[in-house]
N, C-alpha and C positions, 0 to 999 in steps of 0.2 A: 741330582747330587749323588755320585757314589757314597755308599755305606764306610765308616771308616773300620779301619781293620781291627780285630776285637784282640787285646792283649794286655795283661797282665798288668799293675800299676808297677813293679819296679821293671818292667822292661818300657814303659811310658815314662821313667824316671821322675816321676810325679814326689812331690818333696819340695824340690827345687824350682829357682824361677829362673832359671838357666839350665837348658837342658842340649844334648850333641845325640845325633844320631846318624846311620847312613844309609842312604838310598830312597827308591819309590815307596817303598812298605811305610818308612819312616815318616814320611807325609802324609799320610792318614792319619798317624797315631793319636794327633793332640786336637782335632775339631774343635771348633770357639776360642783358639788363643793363635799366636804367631808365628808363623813355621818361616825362617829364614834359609832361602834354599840359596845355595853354592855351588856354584860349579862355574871354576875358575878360568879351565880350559877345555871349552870357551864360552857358553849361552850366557851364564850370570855377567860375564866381563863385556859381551858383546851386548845385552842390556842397559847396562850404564854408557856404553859408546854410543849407544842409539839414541839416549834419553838426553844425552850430553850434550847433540846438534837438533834437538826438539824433532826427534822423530819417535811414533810408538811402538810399542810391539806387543805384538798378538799371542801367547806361547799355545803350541801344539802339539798334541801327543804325536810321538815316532810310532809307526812306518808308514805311513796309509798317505802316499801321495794324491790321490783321488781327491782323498775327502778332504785335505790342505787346501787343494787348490778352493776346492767349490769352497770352502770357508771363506779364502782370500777373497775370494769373488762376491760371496754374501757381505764383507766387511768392509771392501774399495780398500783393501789391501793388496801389497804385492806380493807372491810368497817368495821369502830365500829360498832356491830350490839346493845351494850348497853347490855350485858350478862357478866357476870361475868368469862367468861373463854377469854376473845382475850378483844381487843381494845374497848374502851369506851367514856365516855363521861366524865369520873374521869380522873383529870389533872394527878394525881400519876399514875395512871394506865398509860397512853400515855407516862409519863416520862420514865418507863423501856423498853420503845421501842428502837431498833436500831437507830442510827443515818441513815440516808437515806431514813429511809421508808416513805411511802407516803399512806394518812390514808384520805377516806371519810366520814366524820363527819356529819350525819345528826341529827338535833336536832329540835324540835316544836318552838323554839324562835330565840336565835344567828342565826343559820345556814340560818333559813328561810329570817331572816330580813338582812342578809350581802347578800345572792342570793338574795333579790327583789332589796334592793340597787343598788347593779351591774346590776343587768337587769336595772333599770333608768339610770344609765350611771353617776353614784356616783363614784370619788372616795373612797374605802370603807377598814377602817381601826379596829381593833378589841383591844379594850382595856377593863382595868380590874384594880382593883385596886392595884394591883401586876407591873402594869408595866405604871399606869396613868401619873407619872410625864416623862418615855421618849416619849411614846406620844403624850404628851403636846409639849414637848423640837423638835420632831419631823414637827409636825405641825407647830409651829412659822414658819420654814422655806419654808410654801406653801402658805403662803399668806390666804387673811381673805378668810371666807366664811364656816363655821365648821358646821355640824351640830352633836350633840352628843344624838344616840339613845337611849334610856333604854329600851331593850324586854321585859320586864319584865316576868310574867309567865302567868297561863293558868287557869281559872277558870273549873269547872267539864265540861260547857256547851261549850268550847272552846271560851270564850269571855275571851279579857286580865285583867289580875290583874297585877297592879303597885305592884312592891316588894322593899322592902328598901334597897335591896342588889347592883338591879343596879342605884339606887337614887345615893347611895355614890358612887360607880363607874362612874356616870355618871358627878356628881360635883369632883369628883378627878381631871378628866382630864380638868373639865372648869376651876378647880380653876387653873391647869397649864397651861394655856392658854392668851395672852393679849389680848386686841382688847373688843370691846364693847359688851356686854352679855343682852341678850334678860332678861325681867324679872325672866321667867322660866329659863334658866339656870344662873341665881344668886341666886335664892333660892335654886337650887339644888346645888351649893359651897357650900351656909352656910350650908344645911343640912351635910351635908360631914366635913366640919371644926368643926359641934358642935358634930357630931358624934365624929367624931377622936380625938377629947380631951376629952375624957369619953371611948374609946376603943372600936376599930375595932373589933377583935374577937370578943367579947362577944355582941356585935350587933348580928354578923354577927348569930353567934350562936342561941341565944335567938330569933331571927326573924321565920317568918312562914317557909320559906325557909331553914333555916340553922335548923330547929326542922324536917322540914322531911326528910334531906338527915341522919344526926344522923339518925333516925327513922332506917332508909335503909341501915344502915352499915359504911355510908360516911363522917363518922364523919373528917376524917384526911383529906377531899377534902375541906370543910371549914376552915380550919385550914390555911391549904397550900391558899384557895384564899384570906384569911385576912391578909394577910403579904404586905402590903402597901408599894410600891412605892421600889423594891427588883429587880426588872427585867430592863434590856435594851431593850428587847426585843420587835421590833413593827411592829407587823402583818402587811400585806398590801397585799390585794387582787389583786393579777399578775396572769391573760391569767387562771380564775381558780382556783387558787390555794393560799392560804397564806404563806409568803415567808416576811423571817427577813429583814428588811430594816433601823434595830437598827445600833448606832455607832461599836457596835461590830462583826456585820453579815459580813460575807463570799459574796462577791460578786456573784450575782446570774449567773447558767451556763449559 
């Protein structure tokens, strides 16, 4: 289990039982309570896709194709290699998969920041604006202490950029959430509330992010992660793996 990172109680925003943060660092900070990681476009949204047609997914840290593969192979997983011929990182694409299969998912943001999570010893759950109000409704029932990621994405130099995509994802599931909210995640609600009466998609679209998966073909993968609050479905990282723990999910074997 990685060591979690050592900082400060107001930069842990500790106080509150609603707490917003951004990035991999952010994932270590809260060990023993709930880190909700996001990232809208695309790992967290193509999570809920996977979960949605009863298939699982494995998350894995980026860049080490090697040691993917051998994992998928220790787990009678497939891995998305991110090619347009097999499994991907495109929620549509994971949706035409079988029900039962079992898919390692590695990605530069979501994947990396849900494995450091869980290495701190996070409970760690995967939301998306697609399924933020049952994971809100979910949570209630575990008591305070939340903490809600935003991965955002990846500058050229590998330093993070904040993205608007998991801003709103990330206030989706604060604004469905009770209990007392650090300043930072009350600004990331309103951000999200004044979003969403002026229109999701076309945020989503016209954003840096949703301009360069269009760019790359991905147009209908935007599309599909802007349909707000449409899913039951709520990721939760078991022994490895994400696995439905929504009102509607099949009791795990």
């Amino acid at each position: 289990m990685a060591a979690p990172v050592t900082a400060p109680e107001w930069h842990r925003q500790e106080g509150f039982d609603v707490r917003f943060e951004w990035g991999p660092v952010a994932a270590t900070l809260v060990p023993g309570t709930t880190a909700v990681i996001v990232d809208v476009l695309r790992f967290s949204t193509a999570v809920e896709a996977a979960l949605s047609v009863g298939v699982t997914v494995h998350p894995f840290r980026w860049n080490d194709a090697a040691a993917a593969a051998a994992y998928a192979s220790s787990v009678g997983a497939v891995l998305a290699a991110g090619d347009r011929t097999g499994p991907s990182l495109s929620p549509l694409r994971l949706r035409e998969l079988a029900g039962g299969t079992a898919v390692v998912l590695p990605s530069p943001n979501g994947s990396t920041c849900a494995a450091l999570a869980a290495e701190a010893g996070s409970t760690v759950v995967a939301a998306c604006l697609r399924n933020a109000p049952a994971v809100g409704a979910w949570l209630e029932g575990g008591g305070a202490g939340v903490t809600v990621v935003a991965c955002g994405e990846r500058w050229a130099d590998g330093s993070l950029r904040p993205c608007l995509e998991d801003m709103l994802g990330a206030g989706a599931v604060i604004a469905a959430l009770a209990g007392s909210r650090s300043p930072e995640a009350d600004a990331a609600a309103q951000v999200y509330g004044a979003v969403q009466a002026h229109g999701l998609e076309v945020a989503l679209r016209a954003s840096a992010s949703g301009r360069e998966l269009e760019a790359k073909g991905y147009g209908d993968d935007v599309g599909y992660a802007a349909e707000a609050g449409v899913s039951a479905v709520v990721p939760v990282l078991v022994e490895s793996r994400f696995v439905d723990l929504g009102p509607a999910a099949v009791s795990l074997p």
